[in-house]
N, C-alpha and C positions, 0 to 999 in steps of 0.2 A: 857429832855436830853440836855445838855450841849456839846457843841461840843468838842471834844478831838483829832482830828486829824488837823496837821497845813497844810502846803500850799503845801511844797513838798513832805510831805506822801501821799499827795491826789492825784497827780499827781502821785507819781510812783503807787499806786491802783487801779488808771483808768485807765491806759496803760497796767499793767499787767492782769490787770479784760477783755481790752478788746480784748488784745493778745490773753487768753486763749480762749474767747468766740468764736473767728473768729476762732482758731487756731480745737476747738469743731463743730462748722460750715463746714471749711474742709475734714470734715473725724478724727479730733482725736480721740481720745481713750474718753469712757466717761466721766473719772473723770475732764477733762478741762471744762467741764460744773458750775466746782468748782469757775469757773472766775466770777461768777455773784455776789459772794460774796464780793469779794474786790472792783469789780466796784460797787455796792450798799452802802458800805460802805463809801466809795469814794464819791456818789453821798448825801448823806445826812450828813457826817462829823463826825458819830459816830461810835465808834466800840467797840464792847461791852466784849471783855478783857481786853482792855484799862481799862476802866470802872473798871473791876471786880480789876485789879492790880494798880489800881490809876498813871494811863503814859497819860501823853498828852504832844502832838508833838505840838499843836498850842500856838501860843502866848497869855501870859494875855492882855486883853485891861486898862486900867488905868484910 
């Protein structure tokens, strides 16, 4: 797996991943447990639509 996500997709992933996560923590509604997703993705660099629609947000190295 090839990384496909760049610097500041990752950041807004992990802040929305972990928004939802705390926001499922408080008492939300179940489906914000859905945050584990972006933050995971987030946390390893790949995401696997990306992948399927050939989109990468990160930079080539040279």
């Amino acid at each position: 797996m090839t990384k496909n996500i760049g610097g500041i997709d990752r950041i807004i992933r992990a802040v929305l991943g972990a928004a939802l996560i705390l926001w499922a923590l408080i008492g939300g509604p179940v489906w914000t447990w859905i945050g584990i997703v972006p933050l995971a993705t987030a946390a390893i660099g790949w995401c696997p639509p990306y992948a399927i629609f050939g989109i990468k947000t990160c930079k080539m190295k040279q």
